[in-house]
C-alpha positions in Angstrom: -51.9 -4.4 -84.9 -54.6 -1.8 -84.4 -58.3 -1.9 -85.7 -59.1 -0.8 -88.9 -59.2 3.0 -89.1 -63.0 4.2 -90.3 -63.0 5.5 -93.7 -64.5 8.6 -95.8 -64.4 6.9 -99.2 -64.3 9.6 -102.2 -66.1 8.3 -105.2 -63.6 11.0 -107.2 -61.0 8.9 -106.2 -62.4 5.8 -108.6 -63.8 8.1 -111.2 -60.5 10.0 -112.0 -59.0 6.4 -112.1 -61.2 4.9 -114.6 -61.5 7.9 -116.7 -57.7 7.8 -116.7 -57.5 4.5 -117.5 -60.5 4.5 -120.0 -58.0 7.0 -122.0 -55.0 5.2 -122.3 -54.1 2.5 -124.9 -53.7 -1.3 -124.3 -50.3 -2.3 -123.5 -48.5 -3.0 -126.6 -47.2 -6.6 -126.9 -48.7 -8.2 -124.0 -50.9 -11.2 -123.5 -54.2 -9.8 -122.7 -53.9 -6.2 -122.5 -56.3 -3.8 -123.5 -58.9 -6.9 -123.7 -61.1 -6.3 -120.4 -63.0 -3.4 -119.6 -62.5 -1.2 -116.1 -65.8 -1.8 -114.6 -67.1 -5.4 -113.4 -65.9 -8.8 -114.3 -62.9 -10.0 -112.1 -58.8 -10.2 -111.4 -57.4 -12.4 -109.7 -54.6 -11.2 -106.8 -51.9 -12.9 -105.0 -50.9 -11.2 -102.4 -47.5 -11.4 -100.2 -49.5 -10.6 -96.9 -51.2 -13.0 -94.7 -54.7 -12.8 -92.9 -54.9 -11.0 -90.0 -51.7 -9.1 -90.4 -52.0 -4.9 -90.4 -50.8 -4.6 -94.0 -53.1 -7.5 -95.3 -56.4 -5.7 -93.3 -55.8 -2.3 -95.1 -55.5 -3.8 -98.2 -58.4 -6.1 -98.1 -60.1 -2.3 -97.1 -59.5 -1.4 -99.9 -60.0 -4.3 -102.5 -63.7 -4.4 -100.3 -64.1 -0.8 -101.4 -62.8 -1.0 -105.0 -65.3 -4.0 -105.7 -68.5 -2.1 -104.3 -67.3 0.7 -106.5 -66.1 -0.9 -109.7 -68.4 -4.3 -109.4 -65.0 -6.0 -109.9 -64.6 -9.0 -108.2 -61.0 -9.6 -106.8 -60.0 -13.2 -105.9 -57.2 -12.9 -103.2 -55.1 -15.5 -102.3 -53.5 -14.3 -99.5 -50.7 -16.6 -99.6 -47.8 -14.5 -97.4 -44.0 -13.9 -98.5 -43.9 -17.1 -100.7 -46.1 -15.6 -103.5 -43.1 -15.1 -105.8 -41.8 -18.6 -105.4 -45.1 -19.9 -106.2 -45.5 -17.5 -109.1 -42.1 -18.7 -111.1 -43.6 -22.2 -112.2 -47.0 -20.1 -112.5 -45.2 -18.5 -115.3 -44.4 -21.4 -117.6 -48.3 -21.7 -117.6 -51.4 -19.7 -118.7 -52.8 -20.0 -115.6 -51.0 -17.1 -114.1 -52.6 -14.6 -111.6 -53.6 -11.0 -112.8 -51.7 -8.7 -109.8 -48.9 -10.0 -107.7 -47.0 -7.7 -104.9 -44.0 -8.2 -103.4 -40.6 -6.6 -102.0 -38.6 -5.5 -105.3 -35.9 -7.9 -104.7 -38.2 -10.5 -105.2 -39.9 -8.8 -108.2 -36.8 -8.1 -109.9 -35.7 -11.7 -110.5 -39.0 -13.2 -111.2 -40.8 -10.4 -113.5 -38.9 -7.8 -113.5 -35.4 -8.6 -115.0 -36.6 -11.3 -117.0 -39.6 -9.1 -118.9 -42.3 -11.3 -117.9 -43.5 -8.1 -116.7 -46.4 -6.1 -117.9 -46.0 -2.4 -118.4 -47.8 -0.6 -116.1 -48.0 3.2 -117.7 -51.9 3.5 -117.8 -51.6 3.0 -113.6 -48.5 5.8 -113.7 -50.7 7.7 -115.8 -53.5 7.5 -113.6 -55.2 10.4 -112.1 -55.3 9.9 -108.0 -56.7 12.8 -105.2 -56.0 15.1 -108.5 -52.1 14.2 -108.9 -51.0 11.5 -111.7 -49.6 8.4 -109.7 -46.1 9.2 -110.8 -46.0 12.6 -109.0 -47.4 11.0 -106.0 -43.8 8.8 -105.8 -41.1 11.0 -104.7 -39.0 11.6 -107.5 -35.6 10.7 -105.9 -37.0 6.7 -105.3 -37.5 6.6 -108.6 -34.0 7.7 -109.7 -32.4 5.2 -107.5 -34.9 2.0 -108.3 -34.7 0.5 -111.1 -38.4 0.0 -112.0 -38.2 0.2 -115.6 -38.3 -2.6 -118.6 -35.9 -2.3 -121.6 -38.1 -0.2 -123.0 -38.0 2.1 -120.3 -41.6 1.8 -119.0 -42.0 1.0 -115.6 -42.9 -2.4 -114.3 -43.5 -2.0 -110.6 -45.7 0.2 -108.7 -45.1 0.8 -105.3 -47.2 1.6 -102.3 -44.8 1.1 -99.2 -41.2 1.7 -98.2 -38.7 -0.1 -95.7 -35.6 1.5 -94.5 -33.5 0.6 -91.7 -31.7 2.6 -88.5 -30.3 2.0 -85.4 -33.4 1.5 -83.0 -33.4 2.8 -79.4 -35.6 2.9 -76.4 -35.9 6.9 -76.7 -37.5 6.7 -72.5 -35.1 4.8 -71.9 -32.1 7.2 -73.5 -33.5 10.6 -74.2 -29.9 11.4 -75.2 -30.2 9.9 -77.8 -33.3 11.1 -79.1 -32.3 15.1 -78.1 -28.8 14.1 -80.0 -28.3 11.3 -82.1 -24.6 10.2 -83.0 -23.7 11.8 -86.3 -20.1 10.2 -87.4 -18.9 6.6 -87.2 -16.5 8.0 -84.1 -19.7 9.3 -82.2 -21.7 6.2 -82.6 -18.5 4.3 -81.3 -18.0 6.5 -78.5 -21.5 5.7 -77.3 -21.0 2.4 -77.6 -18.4 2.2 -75.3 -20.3 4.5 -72.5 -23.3 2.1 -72.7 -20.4 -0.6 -72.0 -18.6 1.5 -69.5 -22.1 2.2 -67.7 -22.7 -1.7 -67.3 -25.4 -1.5 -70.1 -25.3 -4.2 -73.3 -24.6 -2.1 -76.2 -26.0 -4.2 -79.2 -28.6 -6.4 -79.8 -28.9 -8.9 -83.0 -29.9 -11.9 -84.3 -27.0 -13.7 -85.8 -29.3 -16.2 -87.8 -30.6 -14.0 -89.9 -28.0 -13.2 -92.8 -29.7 -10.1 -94.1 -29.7 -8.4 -91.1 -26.1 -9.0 -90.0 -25.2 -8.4 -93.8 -26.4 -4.1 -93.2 -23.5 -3.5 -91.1 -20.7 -4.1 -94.0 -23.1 -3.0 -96.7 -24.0 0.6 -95.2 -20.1 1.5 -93.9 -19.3 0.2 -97.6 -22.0 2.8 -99.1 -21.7 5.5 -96.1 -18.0 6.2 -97.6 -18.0 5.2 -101.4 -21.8 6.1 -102.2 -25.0 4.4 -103.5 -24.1 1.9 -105.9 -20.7 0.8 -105.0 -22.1 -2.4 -103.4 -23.4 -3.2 -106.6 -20.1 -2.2 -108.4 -18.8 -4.6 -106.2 -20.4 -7.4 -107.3 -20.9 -6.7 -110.1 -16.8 -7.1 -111.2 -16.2 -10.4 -112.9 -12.7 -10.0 -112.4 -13.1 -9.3 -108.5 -10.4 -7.2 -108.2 -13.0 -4.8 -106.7 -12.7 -6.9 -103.2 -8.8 -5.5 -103.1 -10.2 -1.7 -102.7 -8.7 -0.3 -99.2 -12.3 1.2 -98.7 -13.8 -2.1 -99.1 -11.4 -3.4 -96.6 -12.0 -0.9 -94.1 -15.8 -1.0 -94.4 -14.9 -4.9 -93.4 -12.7 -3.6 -90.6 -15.1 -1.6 -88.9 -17.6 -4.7 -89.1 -15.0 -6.3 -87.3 -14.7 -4.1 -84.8 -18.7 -4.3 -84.0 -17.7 -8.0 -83.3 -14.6 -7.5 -81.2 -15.4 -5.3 -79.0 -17.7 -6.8 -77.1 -20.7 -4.9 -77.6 -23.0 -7.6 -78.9 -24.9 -9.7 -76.7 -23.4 -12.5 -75.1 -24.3 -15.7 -77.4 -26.1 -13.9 -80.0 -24.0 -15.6 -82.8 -26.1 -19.2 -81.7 -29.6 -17.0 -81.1 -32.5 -17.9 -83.0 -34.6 -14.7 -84.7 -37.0 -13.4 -82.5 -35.0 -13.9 -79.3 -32.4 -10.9 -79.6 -35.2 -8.5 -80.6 -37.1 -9.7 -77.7 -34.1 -9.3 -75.3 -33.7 -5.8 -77.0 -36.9 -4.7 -76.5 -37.3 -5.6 -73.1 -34.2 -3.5 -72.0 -31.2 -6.0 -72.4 -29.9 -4.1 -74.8 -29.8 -0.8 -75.9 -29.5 -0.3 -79.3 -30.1 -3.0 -82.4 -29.6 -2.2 -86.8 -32.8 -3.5 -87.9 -35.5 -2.7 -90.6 -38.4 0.2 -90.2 -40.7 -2.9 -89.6 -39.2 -3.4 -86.1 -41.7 -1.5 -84.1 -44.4 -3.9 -85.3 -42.7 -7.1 -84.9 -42.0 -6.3 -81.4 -44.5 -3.9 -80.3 -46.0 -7.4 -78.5 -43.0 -8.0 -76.1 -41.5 -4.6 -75.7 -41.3 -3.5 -71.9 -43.7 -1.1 -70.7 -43.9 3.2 -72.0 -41.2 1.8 -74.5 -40.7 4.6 -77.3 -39.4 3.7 -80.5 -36.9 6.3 -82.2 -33.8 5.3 -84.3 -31.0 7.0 -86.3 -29.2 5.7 -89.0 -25.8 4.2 -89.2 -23.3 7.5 -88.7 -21.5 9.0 -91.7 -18.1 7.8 -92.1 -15.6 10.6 -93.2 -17.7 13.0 -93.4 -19.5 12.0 -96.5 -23.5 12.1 -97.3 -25.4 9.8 -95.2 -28.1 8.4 -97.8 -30.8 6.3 -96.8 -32.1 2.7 -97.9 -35.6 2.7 -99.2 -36.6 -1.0 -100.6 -40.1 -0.9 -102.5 -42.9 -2.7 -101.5 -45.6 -2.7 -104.0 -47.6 -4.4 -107.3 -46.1 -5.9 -110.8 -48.4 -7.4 -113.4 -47.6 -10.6 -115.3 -47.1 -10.8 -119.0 -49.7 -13.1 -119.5 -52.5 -11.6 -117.0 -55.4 -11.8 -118.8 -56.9 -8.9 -117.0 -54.3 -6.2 -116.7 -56.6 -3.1 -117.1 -58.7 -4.1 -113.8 -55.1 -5.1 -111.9 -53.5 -1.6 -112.5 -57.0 0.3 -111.6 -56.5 -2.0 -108.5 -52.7 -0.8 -107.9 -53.3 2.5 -108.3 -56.9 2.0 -106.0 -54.4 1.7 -103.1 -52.2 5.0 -103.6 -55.5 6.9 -102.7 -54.9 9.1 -99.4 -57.0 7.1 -97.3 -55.8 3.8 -97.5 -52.3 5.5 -97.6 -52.6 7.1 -94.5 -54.3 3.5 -92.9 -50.8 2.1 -94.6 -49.6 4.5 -92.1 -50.8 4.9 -89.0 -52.8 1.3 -88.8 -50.0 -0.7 -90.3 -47.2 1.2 -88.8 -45.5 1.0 -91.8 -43.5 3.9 -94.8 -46.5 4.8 -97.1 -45.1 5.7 -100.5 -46.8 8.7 -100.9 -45.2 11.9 -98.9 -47.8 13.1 -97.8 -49.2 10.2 -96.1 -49.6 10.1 -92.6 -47.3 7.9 -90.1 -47.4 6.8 -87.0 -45.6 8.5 -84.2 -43.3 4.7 -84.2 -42.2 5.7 -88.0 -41.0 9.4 -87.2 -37.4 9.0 -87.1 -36.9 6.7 -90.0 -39.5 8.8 -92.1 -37.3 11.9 -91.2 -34.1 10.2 -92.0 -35.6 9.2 -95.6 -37.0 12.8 -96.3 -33.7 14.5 -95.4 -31.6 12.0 -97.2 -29.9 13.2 -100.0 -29.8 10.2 -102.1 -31.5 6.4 -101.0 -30.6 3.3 -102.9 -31.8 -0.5 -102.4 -31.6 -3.8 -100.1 -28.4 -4.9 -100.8 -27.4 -2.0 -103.0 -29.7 -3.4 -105.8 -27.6 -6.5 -106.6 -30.7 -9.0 -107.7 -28.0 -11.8 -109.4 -29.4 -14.8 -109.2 -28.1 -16.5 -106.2 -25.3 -14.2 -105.4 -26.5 -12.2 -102.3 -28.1 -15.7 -100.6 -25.1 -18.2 -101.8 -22.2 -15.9 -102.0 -22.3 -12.9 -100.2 -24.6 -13.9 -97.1 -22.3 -17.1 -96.1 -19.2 -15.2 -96.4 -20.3 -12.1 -94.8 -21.9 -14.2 -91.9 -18.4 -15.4 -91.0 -17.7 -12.0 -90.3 -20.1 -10.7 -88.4 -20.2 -13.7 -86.4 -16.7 -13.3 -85.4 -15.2 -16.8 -87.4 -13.5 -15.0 -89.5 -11.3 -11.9 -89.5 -12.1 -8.9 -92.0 -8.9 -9.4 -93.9 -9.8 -13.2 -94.6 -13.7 -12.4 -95.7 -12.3 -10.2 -98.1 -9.8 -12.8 -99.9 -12.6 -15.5 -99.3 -15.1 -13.4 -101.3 -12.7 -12.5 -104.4 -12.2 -16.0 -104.6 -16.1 -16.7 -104.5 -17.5 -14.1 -106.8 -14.4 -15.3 -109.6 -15.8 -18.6 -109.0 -19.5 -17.3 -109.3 -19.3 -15.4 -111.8 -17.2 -17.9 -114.3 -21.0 -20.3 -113.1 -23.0 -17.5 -114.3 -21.4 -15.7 -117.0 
């Protein structure tokens, strides 16, 4: 979006990194590790962002500022969100790249939960702005992700969050933004005022499956907790799927749908075109992901300010927040996994966390980075939040969310089904899926 912020580059940064490394043993049982040095030679880095994009111009920053310090030469392929799917035959070679990033529900399947994953303790170990990179992660993300190999060393290292909330024009409804609905009955109850009041309460774009998916998943976790999504799927038998709580966090989906508070035809829409009506004032409020002020920053109508809340509590129990990692995982077979973490931890220093920020709109991991004004909500939502938990609740089975849960769930929120009969219809599908998978 923006230019590149100017930055003050600490050489203390770099040297507490590579003395931290330098004291740290090779990776035990891993192709490659402990075999290159920490200064010069190269790594080789695939990267999920494309050119020009505000994430991808802080990062190549930073890879510009680690090579003039380290003489490291990094070879970025900046190949965009298909990195993973080009890593998995990658694997089955020796021609695999050193540093790979990626949302961790891409990761998880591909490295992580298969233990094709390099342990990456010398980069938690590193020393960054005087803090080791695992104080730098707020302790409660890494409770709820599960980041860890069998051996309990961590695999992933982030540097960005996502979240989600109900976006809003706050100019547009400064009620909102003075006073936020806090229960499920509030956030109905504005609903139907925006109605009564001739304004379109909803705004979303039926073809995308994960979105329209966060409405049954969050009333599912706003009432029986962080991790009962994954409970869910995670019962062979299925017999979860006859839980009243389930039902109801189906029935209040259905409700959404029924009372006509979506836009007109957005069940046939094609993504970007309810975002676009949303953000130009046909709509008033839309359940999207923290990246929504960038993606429609371009079309949004004019002195448009971007607040959200998230989805009410439901019966009064603890609204916790979704915080998906974004960050780096090293192959197995990287033949250059000293210089890859230096590299992954290179990006956690303050600077380039704050550019993550307030150039790239986006959730640094670090705490104390700074944000952009876009981010304030959401960033307030995660810090107060008791307890977060993952896209989708964590579930990562191979094909289960895309070829089970989406299709089914889809039905639903698209009004061709009725709550009661995308329940029974997704027993039936995870028995069947589960007796395919084991």
């Amino acid at each position: 979006m923006g230019a590149a912020a100017r930055y003050i580059r600490p050489m203390a940064i770099l040297a507490g990194a590579v003395l931290a490394l330098s004291a740290c043993g090779g990776g035990a049982g891993t192709a490659g590790a402990g075999a290159d040095s920490t200064t010069g030679g190269s790594l080789t880095y695939w990267s999920m962002w494309k050119e020009g994009e505000p994430q991808q111009k802080v990062i190549a920053k930073a890879v510009a500022d680690f090579t003039a310090q380290t003489g490291t030469e990094v070879k970025v392929q900046w190949q965009g969100r298909s990195n993973t799917e080009k890593l998995v035959p990658a694997l089955n070679t020796n021609n695999v790249p050193d540093l790979v990033d990626g949302p961790y529900a891409k990761l998880a399947p591909v490295l992580g939960n298969t233990g094709q994953a390099a342990p990456l303790t010398k980069a938690y170990d590193t020393t960054v702005d005087g803090k080791k990179v695992a104080e730098l992660i707020p302790a409660k993300y890494l409770a709820t992700s599960n980041i860890k190999d069998k051996d309990g060393k961590p695999w992933m290292l982030p540097y960005s969050l996502s979240s989600d909330g109900i976006w809003f024009n706050a100019a547009a409804h400064p009620e909102l933004a003075a006073s936020a609905p806090k229960t499920w009955d509030d956030f109905t109850s504005v609903l139907d005022k925006l109605k009564a009041n001739g304004e379109t309460p909803l705004a979303a774009d039926g073809d995308i499956a994960g979105y329209n998916s966060l409405w049954f998943t969050t009333a599912l976790i706003r009432t029986e907790g962080p991790g009962s999504f994954y409970k869910l799927a995670s019962d062979k038998s299925g017999a979860g799927w006859d839980s009243p709580a389930v039902l109801a966090a189906a029935k209040r989906v259905e409700k959404i749908v029924n009372g006509g508070y979506l836009i007109n035809g957005y069940a046939a829409s094609k993504w970007p075109a309810q975002q676009q009506l949303w953000a130009s004032g046909k709509a008033a409020l839309m359940l999207n992901g923290s990246w929504t002020p960038t993606e429609t920053a371009t079309y949004a109508s004019p002195g448009f300010q971007y607040a959200s809340f998230p989805v009410p509590t439901i019966d009064g129990k603890p609204t916790s927040q979704r915080a998906d990692f974004v960050g780096f995982a090293v192959p197995a077979k990287a033949k250059n996994q000293n210089k890859a973490q230096q590299l992954a931890t290179f990006l956690l220093g303050k600077q380039y966390q704050d550019a993550y920020g307030t150039d790239a709109k986006v959730l640094p991991i670090r705490a104390d980075a700074a944000i952009s004004p876009e981010m304030a909500s959401v960033k307030k939502a995660l810090d107060t939040a008791p307890s977060v938990y993952l896209q989708n609740d964590g579930v990562t089975y191979p094909g289960y969310v895309e070829k089970v849960f989406w299709p089914k769930d889809d039905q639903l929120f698209l009004g061709k089904t009725s709550a009661d009969d995308f329940v029974k219809q997704m027993k039936d599908a995870q028995i069947q899926y589960w007796k395919d998978n084991g």
